[in-house]
Residue, then its C-alpha position, 0 to 999 in steps of 0.5 A: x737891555x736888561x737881560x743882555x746885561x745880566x748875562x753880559x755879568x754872569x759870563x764875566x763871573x764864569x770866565x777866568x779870562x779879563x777880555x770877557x766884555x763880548x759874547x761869544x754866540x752859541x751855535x744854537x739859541x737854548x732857552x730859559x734859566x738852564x739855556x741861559x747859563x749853558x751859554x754864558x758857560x759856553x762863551x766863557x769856555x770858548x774864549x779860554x779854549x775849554x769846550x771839550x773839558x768843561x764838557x767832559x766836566x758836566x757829564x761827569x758829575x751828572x753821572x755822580x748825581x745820578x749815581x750817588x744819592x750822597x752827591x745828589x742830596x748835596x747839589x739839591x737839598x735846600x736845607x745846605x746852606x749855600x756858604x757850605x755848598x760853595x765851600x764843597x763845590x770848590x773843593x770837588x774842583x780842585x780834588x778832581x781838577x774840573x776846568x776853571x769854567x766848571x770850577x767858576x759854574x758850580x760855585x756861582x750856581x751854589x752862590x745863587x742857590x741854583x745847583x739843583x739846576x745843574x742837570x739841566x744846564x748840562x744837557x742845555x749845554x750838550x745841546x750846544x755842543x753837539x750843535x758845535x759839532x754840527x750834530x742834530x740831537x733827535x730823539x724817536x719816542x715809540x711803543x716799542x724798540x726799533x729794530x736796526x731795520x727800522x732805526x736805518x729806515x728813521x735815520x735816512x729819513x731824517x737825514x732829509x732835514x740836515x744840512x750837508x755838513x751835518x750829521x745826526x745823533x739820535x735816541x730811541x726811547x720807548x713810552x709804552x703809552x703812545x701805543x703805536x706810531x712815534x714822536x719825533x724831536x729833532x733839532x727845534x721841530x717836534x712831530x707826533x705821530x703817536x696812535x694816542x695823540x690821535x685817540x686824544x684828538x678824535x676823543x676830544x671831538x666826540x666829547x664836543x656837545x653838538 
């Protein structure tokens, strides 16, 4: 009850809307403090129909982080007082015209001393939408790159999971370390079937005293 209540608050705090007392569910659970956010932010952006643009918001500063270091020091330093990030935070909204959602995120998050969770709140909430879409995020680890032989082979025997109104995002990302085979994430399923995870298991074995 008192975790229903606690974000029942901070989708008030997110929403600009006062008919903000019920929850809109997301289409998927996302877990954890990031989970959390991303669907308080979900549902305050649903009711004042702004899924896309606060969207569109995240993912672009996510790209500023990760490209500017000056933006990344900002979101993540601890030594910024939180009054100074705030008043930073409100700023970049309105230079740059983020929603008021986004707008309402980061300065809550700045408030909380949270801002370094903002990347994974972005890609908690693209889980979210992509799931509002009906698209099954996946993500293929192997050795090495699919050929476009093997990706088609991989995307239609994946496609044995959807259902008929949904269609699959996959990304390929190559872990030398795995040394053959692959893993496999796809929606709330993971699978590994990397040749290391068996050396890993047969290793474990052996080393059992007999």
């Amino acid at each position: 009850m008192a975790a229903t209540g606690k974000l029942s608050l901070l989708t008030r705090q997110l929403s600009t809307s006062s008919a903000a007392a019920q929850l809109v569910k997301p289409p998927i659970q996302v877990f954890g403090l990031e989970g959390r956010y991303a669907c308080a932010l979900y549902s305050a952006a649903s009711k004042t129909k702004s899924l896309e643009a606060v969207e569109k918001d995240l993912k672009s500063l996510q790209s500023q982080m990760r490209a500017d270091p000056k933006v990344r020091d900002l979101l993540i330093n601890p030594t910024i007082k939180r009054n100074l990030k705030a008043a930073a935070m409100k700023d970049l909204a309105s230079k740059v015209k983020f929603n008021a959602a986004t707008g309402n995120l980061l300065g809550l998050l700045a408030e909380n001393g949270r801002l370094g969770r903002l990347d994974g709140i972005t890609n908690a909430f693209s889980l979210i939408m992509a799931a509002d879409r009906g698209e099954v995020v996946c993500e293929v680890k192997t050795a090495k790159p699919l050929d476009d032989s093997q990706r088609k082979q991989l995307e239609g025997a994946l496609k044995a999971f959807l259902k008929p109104n949904q269609t699959i995002q996959l990304t390929a990302k190559v872990d030398p370390s795995l040394i053959g085979g692959m893993i496999v994430s796809i929606g709330d399923k993971y699978v590994d079937m990397s040749v290391a995870s068996k050396i890993k298991k047969y290793t474990d074995i052996i080393a059992v005293p007999v």
